[in-house]
C-alpha positions in Angstrom: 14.2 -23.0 -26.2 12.8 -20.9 -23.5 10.1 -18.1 -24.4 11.7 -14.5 -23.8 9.6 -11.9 -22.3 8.5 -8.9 -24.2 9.7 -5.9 -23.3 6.6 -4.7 -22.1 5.7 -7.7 -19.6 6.1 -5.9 -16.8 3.5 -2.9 -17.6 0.9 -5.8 -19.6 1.4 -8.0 -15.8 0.8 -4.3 -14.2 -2.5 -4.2 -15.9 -3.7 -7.1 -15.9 -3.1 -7.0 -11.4 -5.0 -3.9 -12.2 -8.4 -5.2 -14.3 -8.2 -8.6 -11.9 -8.2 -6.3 -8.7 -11.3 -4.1 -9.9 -13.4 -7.6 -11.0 -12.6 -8.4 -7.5 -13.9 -4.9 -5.6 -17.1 -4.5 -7.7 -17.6 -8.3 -7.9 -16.6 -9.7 -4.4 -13.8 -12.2 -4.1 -16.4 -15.2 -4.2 -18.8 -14.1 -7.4 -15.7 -12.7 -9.4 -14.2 -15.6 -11.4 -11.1 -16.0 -13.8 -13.2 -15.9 -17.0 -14.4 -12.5 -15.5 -10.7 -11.2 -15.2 -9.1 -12.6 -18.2 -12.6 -10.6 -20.0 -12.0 -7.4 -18.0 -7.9 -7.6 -18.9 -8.6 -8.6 -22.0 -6.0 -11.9 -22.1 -7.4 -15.8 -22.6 -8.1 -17.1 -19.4 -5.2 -19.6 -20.7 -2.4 -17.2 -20.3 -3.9 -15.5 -17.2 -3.9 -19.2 -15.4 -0.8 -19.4 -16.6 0.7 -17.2 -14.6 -1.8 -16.9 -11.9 -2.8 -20.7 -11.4 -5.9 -19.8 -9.0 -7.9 -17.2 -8.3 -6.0 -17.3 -4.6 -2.6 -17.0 -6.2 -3.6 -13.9 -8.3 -5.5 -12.3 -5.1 -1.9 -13.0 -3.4 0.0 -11.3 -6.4 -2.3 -8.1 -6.1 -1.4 -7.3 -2.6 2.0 -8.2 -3.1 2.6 -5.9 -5.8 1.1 -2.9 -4.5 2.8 -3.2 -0.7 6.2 -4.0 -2.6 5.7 -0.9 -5.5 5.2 0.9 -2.7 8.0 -0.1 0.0 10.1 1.0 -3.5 8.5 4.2 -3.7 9.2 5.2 -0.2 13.1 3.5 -0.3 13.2 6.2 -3.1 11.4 9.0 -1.3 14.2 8.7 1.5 16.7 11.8 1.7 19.2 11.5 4.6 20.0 15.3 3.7 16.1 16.2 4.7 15.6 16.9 8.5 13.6 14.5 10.0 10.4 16.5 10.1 10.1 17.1 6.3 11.6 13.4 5.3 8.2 12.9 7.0 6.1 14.9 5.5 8.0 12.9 2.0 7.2 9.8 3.1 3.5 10.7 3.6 3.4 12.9 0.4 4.8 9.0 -0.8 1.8 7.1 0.4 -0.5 9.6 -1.0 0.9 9.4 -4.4 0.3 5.4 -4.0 -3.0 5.5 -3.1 -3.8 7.6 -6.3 -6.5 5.3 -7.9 -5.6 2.6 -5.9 -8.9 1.8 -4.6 -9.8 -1.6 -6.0 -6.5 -2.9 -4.8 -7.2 -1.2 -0.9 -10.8 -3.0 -1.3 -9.0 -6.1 -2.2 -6.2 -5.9 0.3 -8.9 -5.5 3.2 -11.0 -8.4 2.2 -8.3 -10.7 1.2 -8.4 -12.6 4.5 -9.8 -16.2 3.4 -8.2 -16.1 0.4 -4.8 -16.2 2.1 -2.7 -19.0 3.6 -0.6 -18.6 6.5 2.5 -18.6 4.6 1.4 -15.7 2.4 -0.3 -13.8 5.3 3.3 -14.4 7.4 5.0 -12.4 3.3 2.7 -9.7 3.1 3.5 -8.6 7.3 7.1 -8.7 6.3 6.6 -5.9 3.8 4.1 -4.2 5.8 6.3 -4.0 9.1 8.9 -2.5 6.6 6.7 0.1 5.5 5.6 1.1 8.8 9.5 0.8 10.3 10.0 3.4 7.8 7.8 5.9 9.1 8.7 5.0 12.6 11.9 5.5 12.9 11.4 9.1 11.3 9.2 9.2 14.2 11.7 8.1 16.9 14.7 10.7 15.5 12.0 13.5 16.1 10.3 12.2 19.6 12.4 9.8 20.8 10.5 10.0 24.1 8.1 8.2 22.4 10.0 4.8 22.3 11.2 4.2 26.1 10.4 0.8 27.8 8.0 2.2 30.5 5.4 4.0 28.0 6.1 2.8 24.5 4.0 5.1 22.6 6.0 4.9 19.1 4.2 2.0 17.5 0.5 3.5 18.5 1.6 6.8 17.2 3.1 5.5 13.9 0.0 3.2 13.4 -2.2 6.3 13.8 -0.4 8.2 11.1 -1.2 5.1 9.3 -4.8 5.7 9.5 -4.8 8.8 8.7 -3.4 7.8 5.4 -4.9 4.3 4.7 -8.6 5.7 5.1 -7.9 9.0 3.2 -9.5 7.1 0.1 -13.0 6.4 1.7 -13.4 10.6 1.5 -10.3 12.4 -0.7 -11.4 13.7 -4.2 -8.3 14.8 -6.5 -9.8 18.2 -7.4 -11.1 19.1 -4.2 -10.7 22.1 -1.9 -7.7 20.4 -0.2 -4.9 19.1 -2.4 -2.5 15.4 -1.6 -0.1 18.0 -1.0 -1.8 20.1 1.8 -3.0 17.1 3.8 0.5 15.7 3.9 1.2 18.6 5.6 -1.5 18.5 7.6 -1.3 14.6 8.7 2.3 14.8 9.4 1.5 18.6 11.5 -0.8 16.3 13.4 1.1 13.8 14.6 4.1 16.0 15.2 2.1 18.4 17.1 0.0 15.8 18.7 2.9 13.7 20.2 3.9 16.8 22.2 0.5 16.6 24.1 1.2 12.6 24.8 2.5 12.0 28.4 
């Protein structure tokens, strides 16, 4: 008879991608090892190969996670009933929210590289270009200058909203003199301003 799974297998798998993803940021993806990650989560390095059968497979299952829990979060996020500039400023507030102690896993989703095969590089663009389409056509109801074939300007514009908010963790501290909530506004008032300038 086949093992059930507990009701809390999600939140103990949740956890464990968490403890495996700060092994690997303070670590390095070479020096960390399983042992290390089954310590740090506390589970037998039995049960954590067998569900991650290599330290590739859990780096994989990391990334995964985190761009899928978040293509959710924005799905969610989405109001048709918004106008366009403040289902925006949602999705951005979105992202932010995200990247709330998320650190380890942006450190392991930037040097992930060798880890990956082609195969799982080829998965993690497909949820990547589905978070960004999300954002950019937000961006094409509000400018949609932006996306003509002689000066197609709404994938460089969308991808620079994009580094606004992917770098925001190298300086943002929760606490701080400006709150997630204020530079939402102020990334997606930058862009929206900006794209006016762009000729």
């Amino acid at each position: 008879m086949a093992r059930t799974r507990a009701n809390d297998f999600e939140e103990k798998r949740h956890q464990l991608l968490l403890s495996a993803a700060n092994v690997f940021a303070t670590q390095g993806m070479e020096k960390a090892s399983m042992s290390q990650i089954a310590s740090e989560a506390g589970v037998s390095k039995s049960l954590l190969y067998h569900y991650y059968p290599s330290k590739d497979a859990l780096i994989f299952a990391i990334i995964e996670t985190h761009l899928e829990d978040l293509d959710t979060a924005l799905a969610e996020a989405h109001d048709p009933a918004l106008p366009a500039e403040a289902r925006l400023e949602r999705l951005v507030m979105t992202v932010l929210d995200a990247y709330r102690g998320a650190d380890d896993l942006h450190k392991v989703q930037l040097n992930a590289g060798p880890a990956l095969s082609d195969a799982q590089k080829a998965d993690l663009t497909g949820i990547e270009r589905r978070i960004v389409k999300r954002f950019s056509a937000v961006i094409r109801e509000i400018h949609p200058t932006l996306d003509t074939p002689d000066r197609p300007l709404l994938m460089p514009v969308t991808m620079s909203l994009f580094g606004m908010m992917n770098w925001v963790y190298m300086w943002f501290r929760d606490g701080g003199a400006i709150s997630r909530e204020d530079y939402a506004h102020m990334a997606t008032t930058l862009i929206l301003e900006g794209v006016k300038a762009v000729k």
